[in-house]
C-alpha positions as CSV (number, residue, x, y, z in Angstrom):
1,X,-1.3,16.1,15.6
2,X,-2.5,17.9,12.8
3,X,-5.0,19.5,14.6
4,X,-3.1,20.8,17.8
5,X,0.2,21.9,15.4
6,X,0.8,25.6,15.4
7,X,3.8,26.7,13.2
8,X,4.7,29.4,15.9
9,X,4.9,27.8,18.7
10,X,5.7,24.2,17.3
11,X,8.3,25.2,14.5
12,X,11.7,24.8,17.0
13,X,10.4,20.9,16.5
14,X,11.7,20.7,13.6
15,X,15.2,22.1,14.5
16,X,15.6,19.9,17.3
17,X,14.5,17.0,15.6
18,X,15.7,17.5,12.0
19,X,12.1,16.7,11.1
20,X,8.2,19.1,10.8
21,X,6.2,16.4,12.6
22,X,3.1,18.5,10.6
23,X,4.5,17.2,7.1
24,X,5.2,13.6,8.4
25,X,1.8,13.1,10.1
26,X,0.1,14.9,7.0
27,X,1.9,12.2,4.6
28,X,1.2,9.4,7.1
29,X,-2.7,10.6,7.4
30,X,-2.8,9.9,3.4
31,X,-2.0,5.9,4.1
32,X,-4.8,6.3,6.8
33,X,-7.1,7.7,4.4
34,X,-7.0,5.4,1.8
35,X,-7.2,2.0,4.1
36,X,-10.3,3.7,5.7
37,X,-11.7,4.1,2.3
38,X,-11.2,8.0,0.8
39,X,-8.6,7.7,-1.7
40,X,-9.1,11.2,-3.2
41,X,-8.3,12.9,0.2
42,X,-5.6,10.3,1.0
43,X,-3.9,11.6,-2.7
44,X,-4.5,15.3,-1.5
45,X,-2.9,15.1,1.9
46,X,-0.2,13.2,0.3
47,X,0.5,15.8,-2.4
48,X,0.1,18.5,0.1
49,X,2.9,17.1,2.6
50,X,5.2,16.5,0.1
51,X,4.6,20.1,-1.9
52,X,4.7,21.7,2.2
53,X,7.9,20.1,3.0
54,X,9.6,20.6,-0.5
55,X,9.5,24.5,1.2
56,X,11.4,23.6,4.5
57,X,15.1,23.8,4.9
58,X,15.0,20.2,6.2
59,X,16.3,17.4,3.8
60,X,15.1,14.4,6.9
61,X,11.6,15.6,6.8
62,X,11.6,16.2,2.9
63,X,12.7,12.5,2.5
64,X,10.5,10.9,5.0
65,X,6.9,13.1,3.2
66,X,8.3,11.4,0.0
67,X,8.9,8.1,1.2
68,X,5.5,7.9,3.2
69,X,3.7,9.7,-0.4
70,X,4.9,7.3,-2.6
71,X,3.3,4.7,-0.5
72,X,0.1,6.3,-1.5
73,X,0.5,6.5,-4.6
74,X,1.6,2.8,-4.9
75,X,-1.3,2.0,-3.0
76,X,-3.6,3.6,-5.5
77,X,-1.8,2.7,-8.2
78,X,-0.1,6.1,-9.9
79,X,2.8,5.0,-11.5
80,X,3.5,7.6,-12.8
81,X,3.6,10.2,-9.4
82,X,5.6,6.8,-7.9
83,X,8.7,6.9,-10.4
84,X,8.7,10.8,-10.3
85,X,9.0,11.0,-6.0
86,X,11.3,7.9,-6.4
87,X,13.9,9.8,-8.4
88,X,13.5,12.6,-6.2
89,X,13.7,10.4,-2.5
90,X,16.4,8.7,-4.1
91,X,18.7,11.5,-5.5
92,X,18.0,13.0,-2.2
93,X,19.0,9.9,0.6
94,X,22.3,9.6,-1.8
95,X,23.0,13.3,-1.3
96,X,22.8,13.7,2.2
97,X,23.3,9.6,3.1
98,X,19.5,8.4,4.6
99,X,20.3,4.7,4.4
100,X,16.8,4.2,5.3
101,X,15.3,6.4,3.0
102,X,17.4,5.1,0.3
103,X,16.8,1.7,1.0
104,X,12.9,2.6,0.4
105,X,13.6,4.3,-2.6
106,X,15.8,1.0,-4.2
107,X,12.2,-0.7,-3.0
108,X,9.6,1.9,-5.2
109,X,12.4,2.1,-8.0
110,X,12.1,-1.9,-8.1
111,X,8.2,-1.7,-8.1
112,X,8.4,1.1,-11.2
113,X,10.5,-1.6,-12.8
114,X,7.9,-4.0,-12.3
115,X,4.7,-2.0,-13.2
116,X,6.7,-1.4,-16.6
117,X,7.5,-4.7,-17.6
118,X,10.7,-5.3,-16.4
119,X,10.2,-7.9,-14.0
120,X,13.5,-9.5,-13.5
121,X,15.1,-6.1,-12.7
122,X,12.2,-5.2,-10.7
123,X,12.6,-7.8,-8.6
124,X,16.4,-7.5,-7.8
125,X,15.9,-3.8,-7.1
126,X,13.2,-5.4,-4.5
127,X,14.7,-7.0,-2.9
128,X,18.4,-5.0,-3.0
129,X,15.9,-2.2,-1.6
130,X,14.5,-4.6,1.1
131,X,17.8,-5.9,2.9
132,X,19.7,-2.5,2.6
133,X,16.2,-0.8,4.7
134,X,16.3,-3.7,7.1
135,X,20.6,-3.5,7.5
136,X,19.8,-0.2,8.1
137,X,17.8,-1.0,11.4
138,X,14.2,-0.7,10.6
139,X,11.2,-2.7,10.0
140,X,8.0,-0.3,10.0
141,X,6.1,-0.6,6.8
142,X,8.1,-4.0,6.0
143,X,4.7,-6.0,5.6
144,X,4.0,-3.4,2.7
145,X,7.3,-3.7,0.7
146,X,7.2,-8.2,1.1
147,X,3.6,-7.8,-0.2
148,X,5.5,-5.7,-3.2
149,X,7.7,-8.2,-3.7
150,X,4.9,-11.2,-3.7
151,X,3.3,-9.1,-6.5
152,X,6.3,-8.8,-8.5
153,X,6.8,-13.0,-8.2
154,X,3.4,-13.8,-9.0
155,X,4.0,-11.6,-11.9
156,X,6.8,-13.3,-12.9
157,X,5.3,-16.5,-12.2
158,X,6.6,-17.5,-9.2
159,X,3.8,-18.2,-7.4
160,X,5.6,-20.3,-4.5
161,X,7.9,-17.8,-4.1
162,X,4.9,-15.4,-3.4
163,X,3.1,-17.5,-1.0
164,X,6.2,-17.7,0.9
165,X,6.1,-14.0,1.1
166,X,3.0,-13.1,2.3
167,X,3.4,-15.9,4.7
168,X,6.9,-13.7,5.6
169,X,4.6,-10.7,5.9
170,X,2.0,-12.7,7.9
171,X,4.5,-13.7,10.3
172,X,5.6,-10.2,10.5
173,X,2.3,-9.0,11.8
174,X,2.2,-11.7,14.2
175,X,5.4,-10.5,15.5
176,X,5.4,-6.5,15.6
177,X,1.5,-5.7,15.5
178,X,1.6,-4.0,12.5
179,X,-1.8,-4.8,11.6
180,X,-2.4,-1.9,8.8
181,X,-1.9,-4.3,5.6
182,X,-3.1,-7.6,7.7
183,X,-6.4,-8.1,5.8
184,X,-4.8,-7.8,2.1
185,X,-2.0,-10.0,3.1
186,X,-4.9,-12.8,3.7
187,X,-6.6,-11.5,0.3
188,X,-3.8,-11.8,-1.7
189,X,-2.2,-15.4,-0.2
190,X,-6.2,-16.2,-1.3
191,X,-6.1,-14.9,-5.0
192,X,-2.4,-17.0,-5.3
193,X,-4.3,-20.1,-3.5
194,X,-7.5,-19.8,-6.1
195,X,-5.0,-19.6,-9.1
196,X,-3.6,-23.5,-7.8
197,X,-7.0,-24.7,-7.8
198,X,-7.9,-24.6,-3.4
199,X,-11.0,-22.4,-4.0
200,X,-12.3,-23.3,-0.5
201,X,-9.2,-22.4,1.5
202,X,-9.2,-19.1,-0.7
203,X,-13.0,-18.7,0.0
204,X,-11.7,-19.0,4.2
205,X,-8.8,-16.6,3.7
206,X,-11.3,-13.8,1.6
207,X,-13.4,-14.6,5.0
208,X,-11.1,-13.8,7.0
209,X,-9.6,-10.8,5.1
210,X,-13.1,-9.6,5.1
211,X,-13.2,-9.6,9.6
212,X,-9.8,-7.8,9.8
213,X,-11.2,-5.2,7.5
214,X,-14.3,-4.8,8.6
215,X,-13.0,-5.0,12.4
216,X,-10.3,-2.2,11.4
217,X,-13.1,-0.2,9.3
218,X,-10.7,-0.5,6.8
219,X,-13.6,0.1,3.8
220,X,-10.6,-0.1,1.1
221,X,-9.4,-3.7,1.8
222,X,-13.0,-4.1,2.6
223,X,-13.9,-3.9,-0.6
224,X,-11.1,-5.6,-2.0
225,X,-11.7,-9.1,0.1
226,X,-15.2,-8.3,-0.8
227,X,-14.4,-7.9,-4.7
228,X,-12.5,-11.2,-4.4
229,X,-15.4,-12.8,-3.0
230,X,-17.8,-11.9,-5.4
231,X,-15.5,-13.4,-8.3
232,X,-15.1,-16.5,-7.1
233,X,-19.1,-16.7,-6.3
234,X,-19.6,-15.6,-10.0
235,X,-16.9,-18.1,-11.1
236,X,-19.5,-20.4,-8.8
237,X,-22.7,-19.3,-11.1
238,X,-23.6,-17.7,-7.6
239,X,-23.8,-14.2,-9.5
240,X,-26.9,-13.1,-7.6
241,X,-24.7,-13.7,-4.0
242,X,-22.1,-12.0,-5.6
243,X,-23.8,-9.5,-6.7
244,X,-25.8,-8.8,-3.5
245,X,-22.1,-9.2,-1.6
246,X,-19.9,-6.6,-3.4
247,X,-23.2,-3.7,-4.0
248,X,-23.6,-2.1,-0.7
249,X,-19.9,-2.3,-0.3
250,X,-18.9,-0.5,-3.5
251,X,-22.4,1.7,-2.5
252,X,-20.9,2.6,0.2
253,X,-18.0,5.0,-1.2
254,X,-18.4,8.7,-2.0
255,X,-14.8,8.7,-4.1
256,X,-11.7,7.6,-5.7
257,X,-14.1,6.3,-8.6
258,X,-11.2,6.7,-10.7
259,X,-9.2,4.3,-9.1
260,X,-8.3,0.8,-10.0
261,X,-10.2,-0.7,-6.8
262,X,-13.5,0.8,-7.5
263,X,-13.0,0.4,-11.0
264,X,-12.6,-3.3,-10.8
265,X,-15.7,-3.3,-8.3
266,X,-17.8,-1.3,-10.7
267,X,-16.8,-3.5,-13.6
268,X,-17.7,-6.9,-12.2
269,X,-21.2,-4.9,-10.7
270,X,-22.1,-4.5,-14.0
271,X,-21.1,-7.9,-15.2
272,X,-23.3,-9.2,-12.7
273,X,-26.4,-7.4,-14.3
């Protein structure tokens, strides 16, 4: 898409579609980016859609490079860039009525809550956010906002609650295809299964994670199952598996070392010394 788009002979697009399919596909390419393991390019092409389609005279396309940005940047873990496009998508769905859009943004305002400490309101915003973008007619990118919501439960202790979400999300996959966030969904319902004690069914649902990812070439949730592994063997006094586990997966990366993933990755490396 990005490729074959020329502004001349492609711009009427966006007048007959309300919509620059160059912005959406260049926000969308960001996601891509970061599951197959380039988070620094995925948080350029992200910042470049949304700063391109800030200069169109099309609110739809404006709203949908925001919505799809913010992903990104709650993927990667920028709170900061989140809240900011939040208000913005937000303001901007009320103004010209995107129930969609505004249903996404009630989603990312309740995850800002939660990354600040308000949990309880966090949550409600969730999952206010969730059922108006599904009364609104759509399900694409639905696995991604449950999995938000099992984060904000496990952080507010409800760990049931959160199983019963990703399980949700799970079944989701099963049902559309949406395969894009299948391997974390198996990481995370193995983190929440660790923290009750089942280390072996955890172990099998890392194992698991780990195929999807690697099947997908998805080196970002790769590394994550892989990250979860290595704890669990180091919890094990296997720190020399561990260790030989998570290295040429972590080696593998050329950037985004400033992320939380690799961070966490680099830090238990090192532990494993």
């Amino acid at each position: 898409m990005l490729a074959l788009y020329d502004p001349i002979s492609h711009g009427s697009l966006a007048h007959q579609a309300g919509i620059n399919p160059y912005t959406d596909a260049q926000a969308l390419l960001g996601t891509v980016l970061f599951c197959l393991g380039f988070p620094d390019q995925a948080l350029a092409q992200s910042s470049a859609a949304v700063a391109e389609a800030r200069q169109l005279a099309f609110p739809l396309s404006l709203a949908s490079s925001l919505a799809f940005a913010t992903t990104v940047r709650s993927l990667v873990g920028d709170n900061a860039v989140v809240a900011e496009w939040t208000d913005e998508l937000v303001a901007l769905a009320t103004e010209q009525g995107f129930p969609v859009r505004h249903g996404q943004g009630t989603l990312f305002r309740g995850w800002v809550r939660v990354t600040n400490g308000d949990v309880i309101e966090g949550i409600s915003l969730l999952r206010g956010g969730s059922a108006a973008y599904r009364d609104a007619g759509s399900e694409v990118w639905m696995t991604y906002y449950v999995a938000l919501l099992a984060r904000a439960c496990e952080t507010a202790g409800q760990i049931e609650e959160a199983l019963t979400l990703l399980d949700d999300g799970l079944r989701i996959v099963e049902r559309t295809g949406e395969r894009w966030l299948e391997a974390d969904l198996y990481r995370h319902k193995g983190e929440l299964l660790l923290r009750q004690g089942q280390a072996e069914t955890a172990e099998n649902l890392y194992r698991k994670a780990l195929s999807i990812a690697r099947e997908q070439e998805a080196k970002l949730w790769e590394l994550r199952a892989t990250t979860s592994l290595a704890r669990l063997r180091r919890d094990q006094g296997r720190c020399v598996q561990a260790r030989d586990l998570l290295a040429p997966v972590y080696g593998w990366f050329t950037e985004g070392f400033g992320t939380a993933d690799l961070r966490k990755a680099k830090a238990l490396l090192e532990e494993l010394e």
